[in-house]
C-alpha positions in Angstrom: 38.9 -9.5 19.5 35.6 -8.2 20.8 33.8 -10.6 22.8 30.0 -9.6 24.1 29.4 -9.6 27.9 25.7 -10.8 27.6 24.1 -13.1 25.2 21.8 -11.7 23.0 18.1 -13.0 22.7 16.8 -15.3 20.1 13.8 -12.5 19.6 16.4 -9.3 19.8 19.2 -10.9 17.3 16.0 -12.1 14.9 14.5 -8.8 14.9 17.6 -7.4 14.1 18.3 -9.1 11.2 15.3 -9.1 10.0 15.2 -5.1 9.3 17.2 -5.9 6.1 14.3 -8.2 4.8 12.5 -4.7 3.6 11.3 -4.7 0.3 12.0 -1.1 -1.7 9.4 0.4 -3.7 9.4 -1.0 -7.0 10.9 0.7 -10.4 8.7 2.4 -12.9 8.8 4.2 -16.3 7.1 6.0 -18.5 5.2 4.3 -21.5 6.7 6.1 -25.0 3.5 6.2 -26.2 1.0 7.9 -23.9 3.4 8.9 -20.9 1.5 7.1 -18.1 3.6 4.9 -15.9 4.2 1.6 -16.2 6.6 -1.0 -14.6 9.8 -1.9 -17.2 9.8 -4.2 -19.5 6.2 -4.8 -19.2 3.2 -3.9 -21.8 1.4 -0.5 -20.6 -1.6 -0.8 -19.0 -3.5 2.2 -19.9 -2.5 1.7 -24.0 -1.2 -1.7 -24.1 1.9 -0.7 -25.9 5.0 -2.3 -25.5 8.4 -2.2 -27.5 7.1 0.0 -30.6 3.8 -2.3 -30.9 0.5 -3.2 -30.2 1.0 -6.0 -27.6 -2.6 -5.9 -25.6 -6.0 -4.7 -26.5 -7.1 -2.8 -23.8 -10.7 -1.6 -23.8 
């Protein structure tokens, strides 16, 4: 069983760990309609269309 020869900082083991709290970029798609992207599931922004229909009225 491995056993460490020196204890490891509060500030070294935190920092460490923390490298896993990264957040990814998030997922997009593109709308059916006019092709821009958009995040899924959610109503497009440049046409406001969203599952076959009119779901915003974007100026």
């Amino acid at each position: 069983m491995a056993v460490p020869k020196k204890k490891m900082s509060k500030s070294k083991s935190r920092s460490r760990k923390a490298s896993a709290w990264r957040v990814g970029a998030s997922a997009r798609s593109a709308c059916d309609r006019c092709g821009s992207t958009k995040r899924p599931h959610r109503a497009c922004g440049n046409c406001g269309w969203y599952a076959g229909r009119q779901a915003i009225e974007v100026d």
